[in-house]
C-alpha positions in Angstrom: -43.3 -39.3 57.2 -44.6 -38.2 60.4 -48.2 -37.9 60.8 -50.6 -38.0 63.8 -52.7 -39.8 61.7 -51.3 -44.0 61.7 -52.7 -44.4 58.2 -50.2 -41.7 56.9 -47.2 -42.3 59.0 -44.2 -44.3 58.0 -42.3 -44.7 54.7 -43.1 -43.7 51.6 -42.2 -43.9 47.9 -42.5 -42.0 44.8 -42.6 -43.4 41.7 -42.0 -41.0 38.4 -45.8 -40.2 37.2 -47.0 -42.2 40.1 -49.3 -42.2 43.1 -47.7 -42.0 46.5 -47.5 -45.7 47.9 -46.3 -46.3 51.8 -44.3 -49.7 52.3 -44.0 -49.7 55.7 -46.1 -48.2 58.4 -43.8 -46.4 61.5 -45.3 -45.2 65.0 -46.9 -42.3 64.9 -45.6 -41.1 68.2 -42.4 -41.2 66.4 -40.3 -38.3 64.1 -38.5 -40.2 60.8 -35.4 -38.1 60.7 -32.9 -39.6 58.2 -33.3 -42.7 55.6 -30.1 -44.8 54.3 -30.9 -47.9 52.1 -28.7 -50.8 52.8 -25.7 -51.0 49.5 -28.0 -54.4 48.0 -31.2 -52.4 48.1 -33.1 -54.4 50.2 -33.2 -52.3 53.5 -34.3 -49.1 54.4 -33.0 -47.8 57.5 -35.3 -45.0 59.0 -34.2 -42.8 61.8 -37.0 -42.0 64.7 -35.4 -38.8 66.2 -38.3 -39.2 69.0 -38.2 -42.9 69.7 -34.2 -43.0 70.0 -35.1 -46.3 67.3 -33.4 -46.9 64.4 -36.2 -49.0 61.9 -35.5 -51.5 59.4 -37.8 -51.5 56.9 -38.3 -53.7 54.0 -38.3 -51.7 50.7 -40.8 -53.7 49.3 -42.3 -53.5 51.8 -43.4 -55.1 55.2 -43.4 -54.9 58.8 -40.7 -52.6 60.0 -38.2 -54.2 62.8 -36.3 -52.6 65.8 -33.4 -52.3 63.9 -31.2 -50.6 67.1 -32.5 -48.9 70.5 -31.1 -47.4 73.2 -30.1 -44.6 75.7 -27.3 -43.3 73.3 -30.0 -43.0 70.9 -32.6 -41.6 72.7 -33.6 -37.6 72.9 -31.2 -36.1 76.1 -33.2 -35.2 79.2 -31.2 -31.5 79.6 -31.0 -31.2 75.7 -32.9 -28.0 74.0 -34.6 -29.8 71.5 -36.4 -33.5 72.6 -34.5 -35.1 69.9 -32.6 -38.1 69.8 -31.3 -40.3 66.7 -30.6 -37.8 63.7 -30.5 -38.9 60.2 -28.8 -42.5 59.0 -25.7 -43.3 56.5 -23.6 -46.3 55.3 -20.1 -45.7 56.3 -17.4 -47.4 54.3 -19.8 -50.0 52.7 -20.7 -53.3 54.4 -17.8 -54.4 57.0 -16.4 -50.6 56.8 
């Protein structure tokens, strides 16, 4: 989630009949813009479309890690919206 406010940014889960609980704190510079959790369900992999970072983020929680960074990923200089990195998928399972 994206939030000015670094109590309320990061990751969040729902649980059915449950209070909202965040995991994982993100930047709250950033925009998370995408989430794919790794096929054994350990690993959430957040998109930050204004960082140009890909997180990974422990679903049980934890401190989120620079996952992968870099000019490829980061929002264009000439581009009409200041995005970068857009969403997050498992292709072809693990060695795909």
């Amino acid at each position: 989630m994206s939030s000015k406010d670094a109590s309320r940014a990061g990751t969040w889960k729902l649980a059915p009949h449950g209070r909202p609980q965040r995991p994982a704190a993100l930047p709250a510079d950033g925009l998370p813009n995408g989430l794919a959790i790794e096929p054994a369900g350990h690993t959430r992999y957040a998109a930050d479309s204004l960082n140009g970072t890909v997180w990974a983020v422990p679903v049980c929680g934890g401190t989120p890690k620079v996952w992968l960074t870099g000019p490829d990923l980061a929002p264009g200089p000439k581009a009409p919206l200041t995005l970068g990195v857009n969403g997050a998928r498992f292709h072809k399972g693990p060695g795909g």
